[in-house]
C-alpha angles and dihedrals in degrees: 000000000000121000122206120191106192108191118219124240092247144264128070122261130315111042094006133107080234100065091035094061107027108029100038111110104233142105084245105098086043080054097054098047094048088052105021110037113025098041081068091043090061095038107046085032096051088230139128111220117204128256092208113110093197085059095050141084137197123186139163146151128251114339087357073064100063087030081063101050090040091064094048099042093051098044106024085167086075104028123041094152122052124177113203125190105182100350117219082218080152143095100286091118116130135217106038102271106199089200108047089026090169095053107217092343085085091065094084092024101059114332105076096025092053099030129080118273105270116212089248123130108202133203111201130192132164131163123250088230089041114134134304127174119178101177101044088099104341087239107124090243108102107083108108096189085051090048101054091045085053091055101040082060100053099041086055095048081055097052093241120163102256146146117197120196113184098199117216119223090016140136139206100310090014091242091177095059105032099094097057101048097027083091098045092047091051091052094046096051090051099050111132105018123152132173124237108245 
């Protein structure tokens, strides 16, 4: 297994690098990566990475969460398994996107009730005491507890793959229970993996 930790350019949703790439709700991070990243990983690795999307995972916290299930949803040819710690699964997104107008927030409002059902399996965890931020935009979008019950519930009315842990006594990346679950969550993600022969 290879892991990757791509960093972020700064800032935190509207008018900041951040929002722009991780939060924005377009095939076009999972694009970088796929052209930009990887292509030096193997180079300067001397590795060969797989093309298969059943054989691999993308996972974040916080917006690298919804950074992670952007890229799979969007390009479900590269990405089938996705590990979140604190979703974003809320409106960060810049700029102003007309088709998708609740950033990630329309995940569990529109996009995965309404949509078909993606080949994703999907491993969830927030904090009871995660973010909320009520005057950000005075939109109603900025819980991120609420957020992540509200996508637990959708993913199960779909019938997704998914496991959802609401951690007690935690915080935004649930630091203090990380460490106990992380392997679990790892193992989960990957069940039922085999490799093509």
């Amino acid at each position: 297994m290879i892991v990757i930790e791509i960093a972020n350019g700064g800032g935190d949703a509207q008018g900041h690098q951040r929002g722009k790439e991780y939060d924005t709700m377009s095939s076009v991070f999972a694009e970088y990566i796929e052209t930009e990243v990887l292509p030096l990983v193997e180079k300067n690795c001397g590795v060969k990475l797989t093309k298969d999307p059943d054989a691999r995972a993308v996972m974040g916290s916080s917006s690298g969460g919804s950074a992670a299930l952007i890229m799979a949803w969007y390009r479900t040819d590269l990405y089938h398994r996705v590990l979140t710690t604190s979703g974003t699964f809320v409106n960060q997104q810049w700029p102003f996107n007309p088709k998708t107008p609740g950033g990630a927030w329309d995940f569990h409002d529109k996009l995965i009730p309404q949509g078909e059902k993606k080949p994703i399996r999907l491993f969830l965890a927030v904090g009871d005491h995660d973010l909320l931020n009520p005057n950000v935009m005075r939109d109603n979008m900025h819980d991120w507890v609420e957020a992540n019950h509200r996508m637990a519930k959708v993913l199960k009315a779909k019938g997704y793959e998914y496991q959802y842990l609401f951690c007690q006594n935690s915080g935004h990346g649930i630091g203090n229970a990380k460490t106990q679950f992380l392997p679990h969550a790892i193992e989960w993600v990957w069940h039922g993996y085999q490799k093509k022969k």
